[in-house]
VMD Tcl script that draws the C-alpha trace (Angstrom):
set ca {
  {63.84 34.21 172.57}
  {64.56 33.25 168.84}
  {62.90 30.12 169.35}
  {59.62 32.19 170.47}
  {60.34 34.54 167.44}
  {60.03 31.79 165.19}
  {57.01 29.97 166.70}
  {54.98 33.46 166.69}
  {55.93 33.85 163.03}
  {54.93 30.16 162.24}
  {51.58 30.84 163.92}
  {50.73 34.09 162.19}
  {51.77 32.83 158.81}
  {49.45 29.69 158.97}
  {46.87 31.85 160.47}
  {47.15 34.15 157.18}
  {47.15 30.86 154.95}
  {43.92 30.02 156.35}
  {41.95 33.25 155.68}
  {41.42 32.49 151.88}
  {40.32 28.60 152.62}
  {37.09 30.69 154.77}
  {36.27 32.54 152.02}
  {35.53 29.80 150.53}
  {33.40 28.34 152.60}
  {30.93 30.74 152.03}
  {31.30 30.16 147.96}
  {30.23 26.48 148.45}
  {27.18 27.72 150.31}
  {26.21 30.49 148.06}
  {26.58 27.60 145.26}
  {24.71 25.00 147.13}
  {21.41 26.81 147.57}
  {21.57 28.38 144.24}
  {21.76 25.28 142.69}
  {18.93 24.00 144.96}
  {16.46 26.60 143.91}
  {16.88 25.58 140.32}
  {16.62 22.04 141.10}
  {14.45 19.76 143.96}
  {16.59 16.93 143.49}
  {20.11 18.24 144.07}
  {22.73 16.13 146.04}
  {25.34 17.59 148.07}
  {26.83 14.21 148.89}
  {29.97 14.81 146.51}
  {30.38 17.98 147.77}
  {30.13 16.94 151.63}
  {32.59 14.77 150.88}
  {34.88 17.25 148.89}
  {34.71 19.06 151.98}
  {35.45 16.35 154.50}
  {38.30 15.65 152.00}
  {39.74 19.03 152.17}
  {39.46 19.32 156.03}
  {41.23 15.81 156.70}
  {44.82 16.97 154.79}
  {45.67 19.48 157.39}
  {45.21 17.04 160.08}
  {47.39 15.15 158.31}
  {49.80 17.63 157.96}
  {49.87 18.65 161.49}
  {49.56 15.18 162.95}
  {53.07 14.63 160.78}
  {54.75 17.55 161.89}
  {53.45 17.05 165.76}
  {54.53 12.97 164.86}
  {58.54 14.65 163.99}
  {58.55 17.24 166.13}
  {58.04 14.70 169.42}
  {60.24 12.23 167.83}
  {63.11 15.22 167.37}
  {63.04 16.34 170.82}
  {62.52 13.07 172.52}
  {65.49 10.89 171.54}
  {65.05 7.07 172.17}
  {66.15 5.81 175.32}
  {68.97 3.07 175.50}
  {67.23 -0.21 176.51}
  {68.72 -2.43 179.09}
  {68.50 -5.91 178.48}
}
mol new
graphics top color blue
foreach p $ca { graphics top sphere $p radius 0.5 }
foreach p [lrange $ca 0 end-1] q [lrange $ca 1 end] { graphics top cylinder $p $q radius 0.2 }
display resetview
């Protein structure tokens, strides 16, 4: 039961921590096409890849923590040779 406790907590606290990263989102858009109506020529490239930068470091993260967490309840298993 404590176990569930604690995963339902760890889920609605990283759900929390993600509403402010949508919010901006919508900033980067709002930017975008006001900078494109001032200018023709304007290239999102750097921000495309500020994005893609941003959105790669929690799959780090959780790739790490999914990496641990298999390793901690999966000890190794003596070989026989």
């Amino acid at each position: 039961m404590k176990k569930l406790f604690l995963g339902l907590l760890l889920v609605l606290l990283t759900l929390a921590a993600l509403a402010p990263a949508q919010a901006q989102c919508v900033m980067c858009k709002s930017q975008v096409e006001a900078a494109r109506a001032e200018r023709d020529d304007y290239d999102v490239a750097g921000l495309n890849k500020g994005i893609v930068y941003m959105m790669t470091v929690p799959y780090i993260l959780m790739g790490a923590v999914g990496f641990f967490w298999y390793r901690r309840t999966h000890p190794k298993r003596p070989t026989d040779r």
